[in-house]
MIGU-291370 format. One record per residue: residue in one letter; x, y, z of N, C-alpha, C in turn. Coordinates in steps of 0.1 Angstrom, whole numbers, plus 5000, padded with zeros to 4 digits. Layout:
AXYZXYZXYZ;...
END
This chain:
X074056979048073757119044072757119033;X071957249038070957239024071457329015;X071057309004071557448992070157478988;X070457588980069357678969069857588959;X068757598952069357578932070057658926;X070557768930071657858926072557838934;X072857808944073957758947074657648943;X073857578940073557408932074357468917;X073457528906074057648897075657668898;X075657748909077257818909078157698906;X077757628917079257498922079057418913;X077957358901078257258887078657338881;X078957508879079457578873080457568868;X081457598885082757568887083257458880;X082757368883083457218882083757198867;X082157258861082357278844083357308842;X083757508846084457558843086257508845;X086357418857087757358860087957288847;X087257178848087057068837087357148824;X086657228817087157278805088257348806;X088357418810090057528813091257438812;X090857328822091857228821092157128810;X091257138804091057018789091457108778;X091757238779091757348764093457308761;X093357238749094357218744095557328742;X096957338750097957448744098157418733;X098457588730098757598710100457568711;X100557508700101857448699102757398707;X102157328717102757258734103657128729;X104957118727105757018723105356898733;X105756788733105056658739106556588745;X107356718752108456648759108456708775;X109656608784109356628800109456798802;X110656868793110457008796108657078798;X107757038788106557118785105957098798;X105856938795104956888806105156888823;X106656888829106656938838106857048842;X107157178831107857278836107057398826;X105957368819105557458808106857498799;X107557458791108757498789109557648795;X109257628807110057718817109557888811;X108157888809107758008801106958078810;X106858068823105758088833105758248838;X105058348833104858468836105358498853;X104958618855104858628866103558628872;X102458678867100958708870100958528872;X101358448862101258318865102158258871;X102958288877103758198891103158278904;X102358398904101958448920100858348916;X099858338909098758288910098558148913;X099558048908099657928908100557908919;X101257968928101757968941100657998951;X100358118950099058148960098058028963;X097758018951096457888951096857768962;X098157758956098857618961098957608973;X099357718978099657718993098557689004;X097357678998096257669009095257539009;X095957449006095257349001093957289017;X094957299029094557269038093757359045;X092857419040091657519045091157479056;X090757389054089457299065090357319080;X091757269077092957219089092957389096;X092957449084093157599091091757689097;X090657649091089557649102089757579120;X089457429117089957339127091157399141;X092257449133092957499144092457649147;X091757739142091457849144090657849155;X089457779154088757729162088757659177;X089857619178090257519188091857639197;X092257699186093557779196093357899190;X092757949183092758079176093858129174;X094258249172095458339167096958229163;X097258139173097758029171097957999163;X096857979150096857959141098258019133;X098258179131098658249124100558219128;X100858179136101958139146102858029136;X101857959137102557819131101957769111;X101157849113101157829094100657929088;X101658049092101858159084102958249090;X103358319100104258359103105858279096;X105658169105106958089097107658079082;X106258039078106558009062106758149055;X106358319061106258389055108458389054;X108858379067110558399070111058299061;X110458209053111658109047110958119034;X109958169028109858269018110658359012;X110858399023111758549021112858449018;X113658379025114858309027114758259014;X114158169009113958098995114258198985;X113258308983112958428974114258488974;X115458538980116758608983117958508984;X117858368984118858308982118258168974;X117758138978117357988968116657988956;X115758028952114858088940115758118925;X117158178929117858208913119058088909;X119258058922120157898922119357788914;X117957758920117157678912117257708894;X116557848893116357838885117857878873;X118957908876119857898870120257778866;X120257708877121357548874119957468867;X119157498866118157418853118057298853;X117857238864117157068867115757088866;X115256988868113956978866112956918881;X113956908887113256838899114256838911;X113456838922114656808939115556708933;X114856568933116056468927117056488925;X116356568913117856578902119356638906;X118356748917119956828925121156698933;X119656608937120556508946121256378940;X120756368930121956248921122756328912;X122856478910123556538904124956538915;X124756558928125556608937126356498944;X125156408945125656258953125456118944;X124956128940124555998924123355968931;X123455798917121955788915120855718922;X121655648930120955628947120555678954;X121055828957120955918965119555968958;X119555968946118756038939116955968945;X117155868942115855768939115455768957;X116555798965115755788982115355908983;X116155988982114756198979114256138974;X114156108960112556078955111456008964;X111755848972110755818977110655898989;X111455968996110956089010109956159004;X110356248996109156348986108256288986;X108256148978106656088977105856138987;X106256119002105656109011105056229016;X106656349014106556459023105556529012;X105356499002104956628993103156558986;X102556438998101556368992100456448991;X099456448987098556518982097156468991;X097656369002097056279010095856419017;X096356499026095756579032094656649023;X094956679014094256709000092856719001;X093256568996092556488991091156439003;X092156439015091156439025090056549030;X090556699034090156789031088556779018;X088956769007087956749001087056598999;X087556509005086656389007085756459020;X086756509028085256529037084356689036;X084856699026084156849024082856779010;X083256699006081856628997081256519008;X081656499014080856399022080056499033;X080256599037079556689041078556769034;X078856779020077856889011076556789005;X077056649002076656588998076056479000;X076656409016075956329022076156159019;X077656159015078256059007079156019019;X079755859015080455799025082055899021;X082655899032084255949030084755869017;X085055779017085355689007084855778994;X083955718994083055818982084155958979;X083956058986084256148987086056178984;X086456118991087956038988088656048969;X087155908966087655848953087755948944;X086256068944085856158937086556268937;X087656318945088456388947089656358939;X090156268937090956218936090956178919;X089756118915089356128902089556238894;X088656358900088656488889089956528889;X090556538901091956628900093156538891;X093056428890093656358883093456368866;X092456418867092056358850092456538843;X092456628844092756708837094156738839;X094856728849096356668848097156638838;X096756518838096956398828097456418814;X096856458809097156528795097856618794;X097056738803097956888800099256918812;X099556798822100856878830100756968839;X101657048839102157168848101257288842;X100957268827100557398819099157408822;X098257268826096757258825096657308846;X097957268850097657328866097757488867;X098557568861098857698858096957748855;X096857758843095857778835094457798850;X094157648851093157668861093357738875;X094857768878094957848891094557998888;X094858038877094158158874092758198877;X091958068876090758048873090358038887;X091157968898090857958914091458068920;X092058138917092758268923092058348927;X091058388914090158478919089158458926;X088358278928087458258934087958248950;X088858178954089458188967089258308977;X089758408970089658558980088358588977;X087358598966086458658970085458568979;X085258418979084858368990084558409001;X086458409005086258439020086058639023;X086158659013085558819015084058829017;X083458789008082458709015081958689028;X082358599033082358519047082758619054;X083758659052084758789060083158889066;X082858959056081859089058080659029056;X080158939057078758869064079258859078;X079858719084080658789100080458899105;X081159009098080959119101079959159110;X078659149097077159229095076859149106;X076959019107076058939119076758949135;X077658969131078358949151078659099157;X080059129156080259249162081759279149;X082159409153083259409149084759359145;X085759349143087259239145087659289155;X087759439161087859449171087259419185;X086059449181085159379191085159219196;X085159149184085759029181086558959191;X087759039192088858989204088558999216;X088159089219087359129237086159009238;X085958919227084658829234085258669230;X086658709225087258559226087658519246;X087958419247088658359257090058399256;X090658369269092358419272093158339254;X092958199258093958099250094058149236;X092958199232092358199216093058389215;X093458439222094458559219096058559221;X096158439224097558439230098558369222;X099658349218100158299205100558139205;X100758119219100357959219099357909219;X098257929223097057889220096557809234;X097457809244097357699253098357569250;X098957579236100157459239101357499244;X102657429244103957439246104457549239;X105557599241106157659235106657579229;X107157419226107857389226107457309211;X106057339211105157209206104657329193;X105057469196104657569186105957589179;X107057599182108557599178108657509167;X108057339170108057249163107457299147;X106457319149105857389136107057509127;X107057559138108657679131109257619122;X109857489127111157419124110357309109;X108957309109108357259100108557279090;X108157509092108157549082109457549070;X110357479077112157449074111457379059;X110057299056109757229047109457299031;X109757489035109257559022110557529014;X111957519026112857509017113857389005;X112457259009112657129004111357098991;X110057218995108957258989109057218979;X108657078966108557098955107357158946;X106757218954105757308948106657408945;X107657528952107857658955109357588939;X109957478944110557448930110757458918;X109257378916108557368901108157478896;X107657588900107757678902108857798899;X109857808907111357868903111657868892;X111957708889112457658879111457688866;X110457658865109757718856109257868849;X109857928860109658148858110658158842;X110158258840110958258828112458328828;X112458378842113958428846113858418863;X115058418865115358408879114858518884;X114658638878114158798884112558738888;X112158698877110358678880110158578891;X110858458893110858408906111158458917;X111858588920112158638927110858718935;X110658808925109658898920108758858932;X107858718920106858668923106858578935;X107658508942107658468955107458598970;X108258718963108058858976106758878974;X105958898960104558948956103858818969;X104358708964103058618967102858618982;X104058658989104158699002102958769008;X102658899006101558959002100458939003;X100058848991098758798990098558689003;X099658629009099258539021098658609028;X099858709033099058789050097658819042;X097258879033095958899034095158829038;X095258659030094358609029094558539043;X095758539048095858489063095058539074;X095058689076094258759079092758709081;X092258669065090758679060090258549072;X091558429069090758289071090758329087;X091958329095091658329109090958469114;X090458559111089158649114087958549115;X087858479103086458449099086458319109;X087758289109088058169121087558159140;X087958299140087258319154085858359151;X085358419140084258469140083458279145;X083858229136083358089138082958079151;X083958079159084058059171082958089183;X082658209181081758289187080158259179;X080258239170078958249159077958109159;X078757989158078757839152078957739163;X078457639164079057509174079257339164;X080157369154079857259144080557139153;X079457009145079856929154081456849152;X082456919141083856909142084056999138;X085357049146085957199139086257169129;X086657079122087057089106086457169102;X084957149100084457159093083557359101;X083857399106083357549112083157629104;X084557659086084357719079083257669069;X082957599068081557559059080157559069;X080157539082079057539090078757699092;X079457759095079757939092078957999082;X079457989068079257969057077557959051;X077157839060075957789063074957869066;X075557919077074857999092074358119084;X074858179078074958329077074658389060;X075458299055074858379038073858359035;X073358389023072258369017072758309003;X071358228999071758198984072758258975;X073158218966074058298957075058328966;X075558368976076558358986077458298990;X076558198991076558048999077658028987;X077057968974077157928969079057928961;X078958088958080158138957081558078967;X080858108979081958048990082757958995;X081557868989081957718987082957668975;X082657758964083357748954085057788958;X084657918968085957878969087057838977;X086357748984087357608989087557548982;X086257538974086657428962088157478955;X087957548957089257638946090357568954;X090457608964091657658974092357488975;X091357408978091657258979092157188965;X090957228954091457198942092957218937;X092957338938094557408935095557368939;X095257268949096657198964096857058957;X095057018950095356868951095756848937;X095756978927096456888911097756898911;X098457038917099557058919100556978925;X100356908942100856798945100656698936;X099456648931099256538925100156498912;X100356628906101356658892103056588901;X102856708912104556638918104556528921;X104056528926104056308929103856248920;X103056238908103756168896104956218889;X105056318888106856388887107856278891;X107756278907108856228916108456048915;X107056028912107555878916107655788900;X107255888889107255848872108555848868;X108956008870110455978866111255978873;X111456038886112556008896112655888906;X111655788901112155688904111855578892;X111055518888110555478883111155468871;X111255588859112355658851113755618853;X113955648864115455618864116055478869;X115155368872115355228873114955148858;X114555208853114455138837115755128830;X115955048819117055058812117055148801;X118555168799118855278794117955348778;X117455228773116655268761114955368760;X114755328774113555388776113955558782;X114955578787115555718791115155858784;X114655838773114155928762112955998768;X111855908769110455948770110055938787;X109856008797109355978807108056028808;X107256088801106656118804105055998805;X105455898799104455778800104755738810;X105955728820105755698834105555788846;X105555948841105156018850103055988854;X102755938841101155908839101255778853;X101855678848102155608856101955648868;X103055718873102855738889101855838894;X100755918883099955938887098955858895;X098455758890097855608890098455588902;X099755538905099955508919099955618931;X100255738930100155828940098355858941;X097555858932096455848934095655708945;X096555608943095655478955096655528968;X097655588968098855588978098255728982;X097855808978097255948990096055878995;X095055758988093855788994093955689006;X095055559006095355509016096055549030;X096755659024097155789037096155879043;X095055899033093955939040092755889050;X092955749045092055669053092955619074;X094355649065095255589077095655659090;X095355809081095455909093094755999087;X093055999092092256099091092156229097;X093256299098093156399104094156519092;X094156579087094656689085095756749093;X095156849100096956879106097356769115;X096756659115098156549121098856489107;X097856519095099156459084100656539085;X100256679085101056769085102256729093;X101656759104102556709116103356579117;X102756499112103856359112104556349106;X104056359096105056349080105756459081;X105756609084106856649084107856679098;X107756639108108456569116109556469113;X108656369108109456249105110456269093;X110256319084110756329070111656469069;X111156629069112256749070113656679075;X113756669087115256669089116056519082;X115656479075116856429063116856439056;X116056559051115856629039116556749035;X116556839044117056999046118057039046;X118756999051120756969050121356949040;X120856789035121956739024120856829004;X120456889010119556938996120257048997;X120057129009120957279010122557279005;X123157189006124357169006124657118995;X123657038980123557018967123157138965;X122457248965122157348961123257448958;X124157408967125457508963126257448952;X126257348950127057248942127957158950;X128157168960128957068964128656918966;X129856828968129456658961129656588979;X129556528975129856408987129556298984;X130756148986130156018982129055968986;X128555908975127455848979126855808988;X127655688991127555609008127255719019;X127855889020127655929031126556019027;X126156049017124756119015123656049023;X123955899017122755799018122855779039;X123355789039123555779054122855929061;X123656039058123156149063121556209060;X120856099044119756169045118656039052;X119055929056118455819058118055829074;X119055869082119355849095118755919101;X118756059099118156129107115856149107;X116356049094114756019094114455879101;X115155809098114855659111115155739124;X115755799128115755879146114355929148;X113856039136112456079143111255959140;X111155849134110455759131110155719146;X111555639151111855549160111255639176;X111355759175111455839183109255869184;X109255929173107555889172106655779176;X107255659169106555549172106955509189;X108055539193107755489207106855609212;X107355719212105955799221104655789218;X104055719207103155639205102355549209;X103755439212103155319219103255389237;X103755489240103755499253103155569257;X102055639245101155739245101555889256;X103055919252103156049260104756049253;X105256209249106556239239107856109247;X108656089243109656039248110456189253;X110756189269111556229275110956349270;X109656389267109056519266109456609256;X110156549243110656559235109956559222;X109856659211108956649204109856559185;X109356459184110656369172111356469163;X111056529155111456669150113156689152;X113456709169114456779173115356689169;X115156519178116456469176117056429161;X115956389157116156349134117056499135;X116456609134117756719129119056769137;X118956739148120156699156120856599150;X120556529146121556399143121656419124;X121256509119121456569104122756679107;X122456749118123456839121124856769122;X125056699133125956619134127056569123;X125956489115125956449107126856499091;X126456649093126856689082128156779089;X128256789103129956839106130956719107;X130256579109131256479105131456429091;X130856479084131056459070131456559066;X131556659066131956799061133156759059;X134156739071135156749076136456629068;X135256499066135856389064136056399048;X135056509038134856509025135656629020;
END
């Protein structure tokens, strides 16, 4: 891609501007796990829509990619769903969190079932909640702008979002979502009404798409779009949507602000899959990943350009400090933390740095392992939701169960969809036409009416 020098301008702008926002020291920020993971639970509401919104879109590029290839489809499987378990979270889960005052998924699960139970959520989350996709997203969105190897692109991703973290926490991720909130939407507003000006109308729009790209499967299964549904099951294990709760300054404002943030989705859901088919019709990039930046390309002008870019940068930025914060969360102190001896129990917050460091070589090796975006999505939460969803729902109310059968109920149903993946893998076609998903929560189901019963 070529740029203007004002576009050049805008986007070292940004980066400046992340970089300082994120480094501005809080005034009187105590130097304990409350501050640093949770802002001491002081989080506005203007500041939990904005740091939710941001978060949610980390995987832009994936949602170009599929726009492009099944259109409206899109809106089916990563937005419609998550909007129903939103609502579901926001009206039942949201004031439980933040009443009963843990600090993390974990904690619900060694609170409920002990401390074994505790440290295997922890390593699931590592996985389900990696910042891998992220991170990838923006390695190949700099290896695109810039002309650098993936790797490259990868490391440098991975670098900046790390480093202003570090110091400031949850408080320095808040702060800069403000700062991406705004740039995000006006981007694709942007993009949105250039489209416009250059093609035809949104209505006109649809009359020049193909059959598949208006229809809600897109050309796949019904069966294979359901899966995604059952995905969306993942907002209710979400330690974004969490950290979050738990941090509002009352249960009302998490409430509040999870219906608000609802809202701001469909809009901006709306914005990306418009500009998504506009792609379609407009662009022939040589991978759909990449259509909303080839788009982008096509059509703006200096100063435009530039802006637009900024805000993916935003949108990706905003996905990869946030997870990145959770994953050192979950692998500093919820595991890591809680295998040390009892004298170091005080301070976690030097091993939350810690597993920064490691979730940073552990997303970029998930990125290199499975380069694709929405297949991270897709595997990982396939394989991982259903022995997650159940035994967390069922700590959430406060109820206990021995250990031994937690560790069973949350273990098992994730070796079924493993076992079940990797053979249709090697046999390159679903087993028994079966998508892994179903049987792992089938066998969680089960699972929890034979243990109900027995407990």
């Amino acid at each position: 891609m070529s740029l203007h020098y004002s576009d050049w301008l805008i986007i070292a702008g940004y980066f400046f501007g992340l970089f300082w926002i994120g480094f501005i020291p809080g005034r009187n920020k105590k130097n304990n796990q409350n501050e640093f993971i949770l802002s001491g639970r002081k989080l506005s509401l203007p500041g939990f829509i904005a740091t939710l919104v941001t978060t949610w879109y980390g995987a832009i590029l994936g949602i170009g990619e599929n726009t492009y290839q099944y259109g409206i489809q899109t809106w089916f499987i990563f937005a419609f769903p998550y909007y129903v378990f939103a609502i579901i979270y926001a009206l039942w889960v949201a004031n439980r969190v933040r009443q009963q005052k843990q600090l993390s998924i974990p904690d619900h699960f060694r609170r409920s079932y002990g401390k074994t139970t505790g440290i295997i959520s922890a390593v699931l989350i590592v996985f389900l909640s990696s910042p891998a996709p992220y991170i990838l997203s923006m390695g190949i969105l700099l290896q695109f702008l810039f002309d650098i190897q993936l790797a490259w692109g990868l490391i440098l991703a991975t670098v900046f979002s790390v480093g202003y973290i570090w110091k400031g926490g949850f408080n320095a991720v808040v702060k800069t979502d403000y700062f991406q909130f705004m740039f995000m939407f006006v981007g694709f507003l942007i993009l949105f009404i250039f489209s416009w000006k250059t093609a035809v109308s949104p209505f006109e729009l649809f009359s020049a798409l193909p059959t598949n790209h208006t229809q809600p499967l897109g050309g796949n299964t019904l069966q294979y779009v359901l899966v995604w549904f059952f995905i969306a099951l993942w907002t209710m294990v979400d330690p974004g949507f969490f950290q979050r709760c738990a941090a509002a300054e009352s249960a009302e404002v998490a409430r509040k602000g999870l219906l608000i943030s609802i809202g701001f989705w469909f809009f901006f859901d709306c914005l990306t899959i418009i500009t998504g088919l506009y792609a379609y019709i407009i662009v022939v990039p040589d991978q759909p990943l990449m259509s909303f930046p080839v788009l982008g390309a096509e059509i703006l002008p200096p100063v435009y350009l530039g802006l637009f870019l900024v805000g993916i940068f935003s949108i990706i930025m905003s996905t990869i400090d946030s997870f990145s914060l959770i994953n050192a969360i979950t692998l500093g102190r919820d595991i890591l933390w809680r295998i040390k001896p009892p004298k170091t129990n005080r301070y976690p917050t030097p091993f939350i740095r810690k597993g920064l460091l490691i979730m940073a070589l552990l997303s970029i090796f998930l990125a290199f392992l499975i380069p694709s975006v929405v297949k991270l999505f897709y595997i990982l939460g396939s394989i991982l939701i259903p022995g997650l969803i159940l035994p967390f729902l069922f700590a959430l109310q406060g109820k206990r169960m021995p250990e031994h059968l937690a560790n069973i109920w949350i273990l098992f149903p994730v070796i079924v969809s493993l076992i079940w993946e990797l053979i249709s893998f090697i046999d390159g076609v679903l087993l028994w036409n079966i998508e892994p998903f179903y049987p792992g929560f089938l066998s969680s189901l089960i699972l929890w009416v034979l243990f109900y019963r027995k407990t």
